[in-house]
ZAPA-369164 format. One record per residue (C-alpha): z, x, y. Coordinates in steps of 0.2 Angstrom, whole numbers, plus 5000, padded with zeros to 4 digits. Last residue first. Example, Ala and Ser with C-alpha at 12.3 -4.5 7.8 and 13.67 -1.06 7.14 Angstrom:
// residues 2
+------+------+------+
|    Z |    X |    Y |
+------+------+------+
| 5036 | 5068 | 4995 |
| 5039 | 5062 | 4978 |
+------+------+------+
// end
This chain:
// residues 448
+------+------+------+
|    Z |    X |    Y |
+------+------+------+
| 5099 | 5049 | 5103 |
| 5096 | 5037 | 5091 |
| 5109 | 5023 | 5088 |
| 5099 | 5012 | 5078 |
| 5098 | 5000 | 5089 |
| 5095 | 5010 | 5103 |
| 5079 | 5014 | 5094 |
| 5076 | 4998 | 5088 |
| 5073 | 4993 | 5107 |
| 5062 | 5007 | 5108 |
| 5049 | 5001 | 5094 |
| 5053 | 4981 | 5100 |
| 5063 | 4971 | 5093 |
| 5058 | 4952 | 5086 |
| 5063 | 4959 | 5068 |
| 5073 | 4975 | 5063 |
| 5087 | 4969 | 5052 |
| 5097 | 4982 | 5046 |
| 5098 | 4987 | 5028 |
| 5116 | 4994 | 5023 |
| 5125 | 4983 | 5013 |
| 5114 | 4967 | 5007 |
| 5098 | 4981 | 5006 |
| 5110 | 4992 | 4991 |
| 5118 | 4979 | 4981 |
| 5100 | 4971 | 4981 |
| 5092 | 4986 | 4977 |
| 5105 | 4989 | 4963 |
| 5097 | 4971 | 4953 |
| 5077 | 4974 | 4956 |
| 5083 | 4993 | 4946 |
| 5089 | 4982 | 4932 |
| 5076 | 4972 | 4930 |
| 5062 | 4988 | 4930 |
| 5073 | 4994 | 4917 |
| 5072 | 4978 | 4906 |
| 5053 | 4981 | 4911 |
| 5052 | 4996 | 4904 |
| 5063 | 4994 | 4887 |
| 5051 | 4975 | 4884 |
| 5035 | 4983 | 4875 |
| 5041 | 4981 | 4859 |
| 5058 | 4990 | 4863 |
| 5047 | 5006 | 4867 |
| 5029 | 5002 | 4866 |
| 5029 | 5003 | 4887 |
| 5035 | 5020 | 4885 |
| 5020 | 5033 | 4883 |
| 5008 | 5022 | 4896 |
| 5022 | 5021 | 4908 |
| 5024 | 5038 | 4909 |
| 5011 | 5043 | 4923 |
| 5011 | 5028 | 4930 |
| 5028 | 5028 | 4936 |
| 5032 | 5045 | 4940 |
| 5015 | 5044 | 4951 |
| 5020 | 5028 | 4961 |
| 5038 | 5039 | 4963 |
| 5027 | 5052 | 4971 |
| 5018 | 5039 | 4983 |
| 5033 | 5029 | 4989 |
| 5042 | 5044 | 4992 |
| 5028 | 5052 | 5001 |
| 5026 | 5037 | 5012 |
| 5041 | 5035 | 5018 |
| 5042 | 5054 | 5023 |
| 5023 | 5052 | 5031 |
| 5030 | 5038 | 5039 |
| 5047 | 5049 | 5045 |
| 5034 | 5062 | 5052 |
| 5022 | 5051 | 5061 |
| 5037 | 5043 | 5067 |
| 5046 | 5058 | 5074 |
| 5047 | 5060 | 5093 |
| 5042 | 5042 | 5093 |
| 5059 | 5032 | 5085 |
| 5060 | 5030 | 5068 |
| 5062 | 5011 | 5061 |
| 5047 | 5003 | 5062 |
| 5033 | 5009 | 5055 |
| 5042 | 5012 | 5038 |
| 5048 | 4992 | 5038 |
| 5031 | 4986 | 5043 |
| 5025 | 4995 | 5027 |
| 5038 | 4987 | 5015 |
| 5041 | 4972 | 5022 |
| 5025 | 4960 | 5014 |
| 5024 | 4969 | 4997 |
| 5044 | 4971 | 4995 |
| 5047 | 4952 | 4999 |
| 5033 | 4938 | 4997 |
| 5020 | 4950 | 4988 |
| 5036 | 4956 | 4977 |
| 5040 | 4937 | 4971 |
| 5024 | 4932 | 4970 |
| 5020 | 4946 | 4957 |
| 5036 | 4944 | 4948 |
| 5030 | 4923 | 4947 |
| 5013 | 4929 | 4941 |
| 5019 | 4941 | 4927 |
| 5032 | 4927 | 4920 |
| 5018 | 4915 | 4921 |
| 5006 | 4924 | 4912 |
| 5017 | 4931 | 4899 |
| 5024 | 4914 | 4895 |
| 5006 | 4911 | 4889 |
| 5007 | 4925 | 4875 |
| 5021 | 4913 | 4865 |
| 5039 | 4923 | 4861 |
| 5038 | 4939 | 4852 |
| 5057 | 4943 | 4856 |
| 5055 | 4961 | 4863 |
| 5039 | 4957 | 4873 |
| 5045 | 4941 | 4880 |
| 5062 | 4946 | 4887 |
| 5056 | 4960 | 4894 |
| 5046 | 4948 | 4903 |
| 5060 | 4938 | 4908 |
| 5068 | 4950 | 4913 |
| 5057 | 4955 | 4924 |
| 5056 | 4938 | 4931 |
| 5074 | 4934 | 4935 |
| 5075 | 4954 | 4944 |
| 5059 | 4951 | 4954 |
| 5063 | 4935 | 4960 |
| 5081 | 4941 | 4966 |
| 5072 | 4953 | 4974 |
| 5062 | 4941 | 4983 |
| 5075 | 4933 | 4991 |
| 5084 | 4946 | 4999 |
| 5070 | 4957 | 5003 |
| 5063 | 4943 | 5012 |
| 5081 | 4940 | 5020 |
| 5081 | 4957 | 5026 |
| 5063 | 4958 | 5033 |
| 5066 | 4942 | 5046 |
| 5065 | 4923 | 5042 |
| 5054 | 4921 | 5057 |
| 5044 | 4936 | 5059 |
| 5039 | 4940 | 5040 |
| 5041 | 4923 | 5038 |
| 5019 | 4920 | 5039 |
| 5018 | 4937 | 5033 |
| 5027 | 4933 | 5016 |
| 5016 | 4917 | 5015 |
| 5001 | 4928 | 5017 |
| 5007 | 4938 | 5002 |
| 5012 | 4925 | 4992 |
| 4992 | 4919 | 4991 |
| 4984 | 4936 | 4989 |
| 4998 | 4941 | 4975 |
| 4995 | 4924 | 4968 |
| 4975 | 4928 | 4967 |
| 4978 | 4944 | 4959 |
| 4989 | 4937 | 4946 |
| 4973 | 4925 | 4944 |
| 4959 | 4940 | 4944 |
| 4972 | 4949 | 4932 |
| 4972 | 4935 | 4918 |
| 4951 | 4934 | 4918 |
| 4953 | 4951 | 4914 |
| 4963 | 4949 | 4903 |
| 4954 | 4934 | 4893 |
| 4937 | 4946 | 4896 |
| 4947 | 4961 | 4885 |
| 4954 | 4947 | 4871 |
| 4975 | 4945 | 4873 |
| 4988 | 4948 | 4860 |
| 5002 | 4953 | 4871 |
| 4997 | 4973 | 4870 |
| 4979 | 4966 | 4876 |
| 4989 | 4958 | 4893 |
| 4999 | 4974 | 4895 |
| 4983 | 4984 | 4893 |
| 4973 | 4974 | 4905 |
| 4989 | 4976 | 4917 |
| 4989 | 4992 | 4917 |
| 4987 | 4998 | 4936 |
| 4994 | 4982 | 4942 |
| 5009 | 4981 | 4932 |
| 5012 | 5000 | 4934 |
| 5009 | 4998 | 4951 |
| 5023 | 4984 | 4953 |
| 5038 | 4992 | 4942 |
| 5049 | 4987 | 4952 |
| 5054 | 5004 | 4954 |
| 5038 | 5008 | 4965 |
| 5047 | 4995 | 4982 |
| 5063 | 5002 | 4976 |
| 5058 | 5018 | 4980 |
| 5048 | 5014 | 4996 |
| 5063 | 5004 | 5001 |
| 5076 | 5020 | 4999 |
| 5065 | 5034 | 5006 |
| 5064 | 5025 | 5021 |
| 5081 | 5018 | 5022 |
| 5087 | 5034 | 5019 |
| 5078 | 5045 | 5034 |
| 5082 | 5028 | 5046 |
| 5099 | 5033 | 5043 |
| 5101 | 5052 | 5043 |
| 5089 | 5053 | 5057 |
| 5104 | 5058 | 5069 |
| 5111 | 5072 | 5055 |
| 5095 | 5083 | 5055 |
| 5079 | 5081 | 5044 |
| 5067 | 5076 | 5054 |
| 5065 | 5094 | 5063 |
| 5061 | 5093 | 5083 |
| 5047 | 5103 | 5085 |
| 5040 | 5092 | 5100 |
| 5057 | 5088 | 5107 |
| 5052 | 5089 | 5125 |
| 5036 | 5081 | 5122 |
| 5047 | 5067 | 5112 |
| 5056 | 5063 | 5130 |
| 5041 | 5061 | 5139 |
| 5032 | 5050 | 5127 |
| 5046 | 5039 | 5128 |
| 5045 | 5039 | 5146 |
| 5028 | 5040 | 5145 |
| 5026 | 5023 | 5133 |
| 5040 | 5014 | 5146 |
| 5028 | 5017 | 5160 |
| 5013 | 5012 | 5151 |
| 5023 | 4994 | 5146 |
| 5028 | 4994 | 5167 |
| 5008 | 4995 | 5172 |
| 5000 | 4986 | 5158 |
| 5010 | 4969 | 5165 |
| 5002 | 4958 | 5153 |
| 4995 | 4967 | 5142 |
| 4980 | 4960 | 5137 |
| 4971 | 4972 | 5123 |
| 4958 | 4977 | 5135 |
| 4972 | 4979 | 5149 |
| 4985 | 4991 | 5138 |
| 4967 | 4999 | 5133 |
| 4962 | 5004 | 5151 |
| 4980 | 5010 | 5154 |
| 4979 | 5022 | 5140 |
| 4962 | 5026 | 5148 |
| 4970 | 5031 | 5164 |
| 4985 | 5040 | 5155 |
| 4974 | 5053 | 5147 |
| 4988 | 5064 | 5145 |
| 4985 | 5069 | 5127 |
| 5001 | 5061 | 5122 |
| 4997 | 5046 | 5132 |
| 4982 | 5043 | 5123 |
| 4992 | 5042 | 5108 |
| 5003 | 5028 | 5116 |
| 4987 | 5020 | 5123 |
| 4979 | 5017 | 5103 |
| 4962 | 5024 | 5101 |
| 4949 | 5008 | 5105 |
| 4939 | 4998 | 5090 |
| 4919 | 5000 | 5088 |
| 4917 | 5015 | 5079 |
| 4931 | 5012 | 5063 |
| 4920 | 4997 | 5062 |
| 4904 | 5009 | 5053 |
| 4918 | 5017 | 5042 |
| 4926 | 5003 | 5036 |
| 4908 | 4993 | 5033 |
| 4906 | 5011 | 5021 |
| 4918 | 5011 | 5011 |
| 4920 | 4992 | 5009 |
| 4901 | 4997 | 4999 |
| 4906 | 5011 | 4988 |
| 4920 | 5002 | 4983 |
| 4905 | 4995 | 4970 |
| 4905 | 5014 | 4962 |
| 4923 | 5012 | 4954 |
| 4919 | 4995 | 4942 |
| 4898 | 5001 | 4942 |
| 4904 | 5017 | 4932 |
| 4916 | 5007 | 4919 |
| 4903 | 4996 | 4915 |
| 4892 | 5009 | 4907 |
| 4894 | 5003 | 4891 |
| 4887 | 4987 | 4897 |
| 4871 | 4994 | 4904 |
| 4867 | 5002 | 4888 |
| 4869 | 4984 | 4879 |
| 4883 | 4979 | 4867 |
| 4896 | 4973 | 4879 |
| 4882 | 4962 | 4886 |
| 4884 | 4964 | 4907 |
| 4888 | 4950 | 4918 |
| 4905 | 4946 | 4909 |
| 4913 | 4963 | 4912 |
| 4905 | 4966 | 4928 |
| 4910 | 4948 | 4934 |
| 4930 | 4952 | 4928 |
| 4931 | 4969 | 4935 |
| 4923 | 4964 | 4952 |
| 4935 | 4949 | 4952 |
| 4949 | 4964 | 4948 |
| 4943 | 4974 | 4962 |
| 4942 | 4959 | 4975 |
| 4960 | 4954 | 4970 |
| 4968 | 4971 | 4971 |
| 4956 | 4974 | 4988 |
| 4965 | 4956 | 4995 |
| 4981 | 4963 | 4991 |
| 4977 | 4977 | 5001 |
| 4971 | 4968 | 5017 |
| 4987 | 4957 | 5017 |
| 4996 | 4973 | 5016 |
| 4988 | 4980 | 5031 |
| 4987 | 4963 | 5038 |
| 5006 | 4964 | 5038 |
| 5005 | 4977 | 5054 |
| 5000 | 4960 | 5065 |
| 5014 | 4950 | 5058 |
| 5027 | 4961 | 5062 |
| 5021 | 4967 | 5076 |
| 5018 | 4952 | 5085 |
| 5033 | 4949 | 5094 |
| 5036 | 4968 | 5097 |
| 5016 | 4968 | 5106 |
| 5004 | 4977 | 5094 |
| 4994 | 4994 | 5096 |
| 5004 | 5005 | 5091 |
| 5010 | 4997 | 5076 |
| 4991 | 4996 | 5073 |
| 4988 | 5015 | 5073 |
| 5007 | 5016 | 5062 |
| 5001 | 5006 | 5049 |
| 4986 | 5011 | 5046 |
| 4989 | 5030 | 5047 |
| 5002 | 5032 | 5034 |
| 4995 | 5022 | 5020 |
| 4976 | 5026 | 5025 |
| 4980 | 5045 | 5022 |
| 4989 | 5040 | 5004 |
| 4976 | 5030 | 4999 |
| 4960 | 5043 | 5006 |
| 4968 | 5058 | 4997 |
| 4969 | 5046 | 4981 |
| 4951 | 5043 | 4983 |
| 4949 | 5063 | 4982 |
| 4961 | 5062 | 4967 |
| 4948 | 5051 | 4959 |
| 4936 | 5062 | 4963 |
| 4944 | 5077 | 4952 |
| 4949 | 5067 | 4938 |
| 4931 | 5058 | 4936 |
| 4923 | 5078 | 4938 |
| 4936 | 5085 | 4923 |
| 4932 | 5070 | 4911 |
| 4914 | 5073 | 4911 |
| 4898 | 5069 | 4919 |
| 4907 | 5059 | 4935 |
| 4889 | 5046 | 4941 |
| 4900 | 5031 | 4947 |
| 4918 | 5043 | 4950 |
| 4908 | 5052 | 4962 |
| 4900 | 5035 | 4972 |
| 4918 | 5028 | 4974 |
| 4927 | 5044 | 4977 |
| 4916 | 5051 | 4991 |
| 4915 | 5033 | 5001 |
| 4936 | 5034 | 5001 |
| 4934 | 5050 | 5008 |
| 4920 | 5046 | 5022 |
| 4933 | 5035 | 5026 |
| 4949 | 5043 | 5026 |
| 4940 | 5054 | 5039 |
| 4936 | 5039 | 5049 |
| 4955 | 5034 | 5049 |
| 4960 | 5050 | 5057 |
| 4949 | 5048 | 5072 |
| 4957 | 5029 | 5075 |
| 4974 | 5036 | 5072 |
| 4972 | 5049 | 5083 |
| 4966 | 5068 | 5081 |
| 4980 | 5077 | 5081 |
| 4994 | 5067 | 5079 |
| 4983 | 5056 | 5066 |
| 4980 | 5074 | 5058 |
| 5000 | 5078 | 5057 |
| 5003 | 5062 | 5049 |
| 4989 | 5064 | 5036 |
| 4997 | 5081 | 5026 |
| 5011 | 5073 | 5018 |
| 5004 | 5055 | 5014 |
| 4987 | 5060 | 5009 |
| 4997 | 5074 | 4997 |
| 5005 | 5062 | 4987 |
| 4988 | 5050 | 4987 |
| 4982 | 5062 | 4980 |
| 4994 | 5066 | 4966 |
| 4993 | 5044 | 4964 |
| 4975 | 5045 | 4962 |
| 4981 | 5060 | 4947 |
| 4990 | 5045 | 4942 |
| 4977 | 5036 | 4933 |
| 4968 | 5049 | 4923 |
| 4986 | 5058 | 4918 |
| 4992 | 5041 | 4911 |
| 4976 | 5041 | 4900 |
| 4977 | 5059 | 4895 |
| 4996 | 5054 | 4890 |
| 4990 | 5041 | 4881 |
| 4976 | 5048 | 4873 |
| 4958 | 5050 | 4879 |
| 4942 | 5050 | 4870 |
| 4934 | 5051 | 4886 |
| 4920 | 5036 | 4882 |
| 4931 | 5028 | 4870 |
| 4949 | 5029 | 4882 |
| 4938 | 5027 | 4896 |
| 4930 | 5011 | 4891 |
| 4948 | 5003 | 4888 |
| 4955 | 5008 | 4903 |
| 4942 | 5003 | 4918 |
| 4946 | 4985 | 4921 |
| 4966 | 4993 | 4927 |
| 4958 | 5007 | 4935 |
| 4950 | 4995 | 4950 |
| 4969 | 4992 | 4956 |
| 4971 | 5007 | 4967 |
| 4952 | 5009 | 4973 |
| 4952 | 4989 | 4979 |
| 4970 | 4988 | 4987 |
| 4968 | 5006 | 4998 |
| 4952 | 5003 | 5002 |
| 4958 | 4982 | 5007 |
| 4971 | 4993 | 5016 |
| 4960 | 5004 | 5025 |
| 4951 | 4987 | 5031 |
| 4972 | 4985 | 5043 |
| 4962 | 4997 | 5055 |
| 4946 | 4986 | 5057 |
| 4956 | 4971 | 5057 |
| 4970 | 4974 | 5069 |
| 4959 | 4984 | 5082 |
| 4947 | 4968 | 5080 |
| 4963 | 4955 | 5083 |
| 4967 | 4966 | 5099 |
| 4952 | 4966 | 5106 |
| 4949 | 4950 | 5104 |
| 4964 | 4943 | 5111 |
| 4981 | 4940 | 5102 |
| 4996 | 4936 | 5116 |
| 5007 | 4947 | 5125 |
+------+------+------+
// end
């Protein structure tokens, strides 16, 4: 089956919940330094105003499984919409402290929704020698929101005098310009086709047939017939518990890459890297102008990861990259703890970045659509999902109150070190899931 149309717009439009998910995630880190004055906040108040996103998000991943079950991936999406668009414009006029906390976790409902539902709607849509490539455009679409947030950061900053009204109101046009993503996404979201596996599930097998030949399927017929079997048999487990001894397997790779993937310490880089940047010496436009070029390098790294993604295969990427990950966080511990020269910092930041865009940031959704069969996929994502989130939280909840610690380096020595156990742990019991299709890696897996 090769790309058409149809298929490249399902792609597009679904993977936009990542360039929401990429914009309102990383938009926090041009916002610090106005928040702390105009909140009067602490560390600890500032680590609670950009993790309770991260709460969200939590409870987006739990909850958003269940509604994409219910109302389809296409149906679900809207409603992370209209969520996202909520945020953006209450976060632009919040009052007081209270009203910014309670709409960012409403985006954060929208992140952790989009994380779950994204990836398995296009999944579902993609033929197996595709998919890997084709669910990538999730995380390409997210890096490309980091970038886009923190270009928006850097102009807004620049564009506005630091001294005029307009200027110390910055922070508010930072979160309200999502507003405008928000709303293409949702527009799209009514021009691309529910997937034909969940149409199967509703028993509307005619239309699932309709969109396996819209999308170019070339024998529509014998892929429908394989979607109801399998279909078939989940109906007959419809209540079937994830947590049971067969799931063991693809239950622990699931929680053990979105783990690793938070405990290289990516979102706190991201989410604070205007503060890392300033605790290194640097002026407020200078870090800005620093993130928009990480930001670039994550975009760049991340398309070279999709372009492997399929060829080399998801273990070796992980491989690799956290090899990377583990050289250059050290090498940033390094820096802090030592005093060395302020430019090493850019470098060092910009080769951890490529090394998680080409490895964790381009596997780590694919991965988690991947590996449970049918009957509980929504579920096991929404699992993947949740651990991703919640350790997200952990993270940048504390990172604020420890990065002084060791001169700013005891965070990202720990960072290091956990780069080094996931590679113990991905070389001895991560399987390789590439060029298979969703069933084939059922058998693979040995799930009954």
């Amino acid at each position: 089956m090769a790309l058409n149309k149809y298929l490249v717009r399902s792609t597009v439009v679904g993977a936009l919940g990542g360039l929401l998910f990429g914009f309102d995630t990383a938009v926090i880190s041009g916002t610090t330094a106005q928040l702390r004055q105009v909140f009067a906040l602490t560390d600890a108040t500032l680590g609670v105003t950009v993790s309770i996103a991260l709460a969200g998000t939590v409870v987006g991943a739990a909850t958003s499984g269940v509604l994409g079950q219910r109302m389809g991936g296409r149906g679900a999406l809207r409603i992370m919409a209209v969520l996202y668009l909520a945020s953006a414009l209450g976060c632009a006029f919040a009052q007081d402290w209270t009203a910014l906390l309670a709409f960012r976790f409403l985006g954060g409902l929208g992140i952790g929704g989009s994380s779950v539902l994204a990836p398995v709607y296009i999944a579902e849509m993609a033929p197996a020698n595709l998919r890997g490539r084709l669910v990538g455009m999730f995380q390409i679409n997210i890096v490309v929101g980091i970038l886009l947030a923190y270009a928006s950061n850097y102009w807004l900053a620049t564009h506005f005098a630091a001294g005029a009204e307009i200027g110390a109101a910055t922070w508010r046009w930072q979160f309200g310009v999502a507003g405008l993503p928000a709303v293409l996404f949702l527009a799209l979201l009514f021009t691309i086709p529910q997937s034909a596996r969940w149409l199967v599930t509703r028993n509307r097998v005619e239309e699932a047939r309709g969109v396996l030949f819209l999308l170019g399927e070339p024998d529509a017929d014998a892929e429908l017939r394989d979607i109801q079997a399998s279909i078939n048999f989940e109906r007959t487990t419809l209540h079937e518990p994830l947590f049971q001894r067969k799931y063991l397997l693809p239950i622990a790779l699931a929680v053990g890459i979105a783990a690793f993937n938070q405990l290289s310490g990516i979102n706190a880089v991201l989410y604070y890297m205007n503060d890392i940047f300033a605790q290194a010496g640097f002026s407020r436009a200078s870090s800005d102008l620093q993130a928009v070029m990480v930001g670039a390098v994550n975009l760049l790294f991340t398309l070279v990861g999709m372009a492997l993604i399929d060829r080399a295969g998801r273990k070796a990427l992980l491989l690799g990259g956290g090899v990377g990950m583990a050289l250059t966080l050290t090498g940033v511990g390094a820096i802090f703890f030592m005093g060395a020269h302020k430019a090493l910092l850019v470098w060092m930041l910009m080769g951890f970045i490529a090394s998680f865009a080409v490895s964790q940031g381009a596997v780590v959704w694919v991965y988690l659509s991947e590996i449970f069969p049918n009957r509980v996929r929504a579920k096991g994502q929404s699992l993947g999902s949740l651990t991703h989130w919640m350790m997200n939280g952990i993270i940048s909840l504390t990172f604020p109150m420890v990065r002084s610690l060791g001169r700013g380096s005891v965070p990202f020595f720990f960072f290091a070190s956990c780069m080094v156990v996931m590679l113990v742990v991905v070389a001895a019991a991560f399987p390789e899931t590439k060029g298979l299709s969703l069933e084939d890696l059922q058998r693979k897996l040995k799930i009954a």
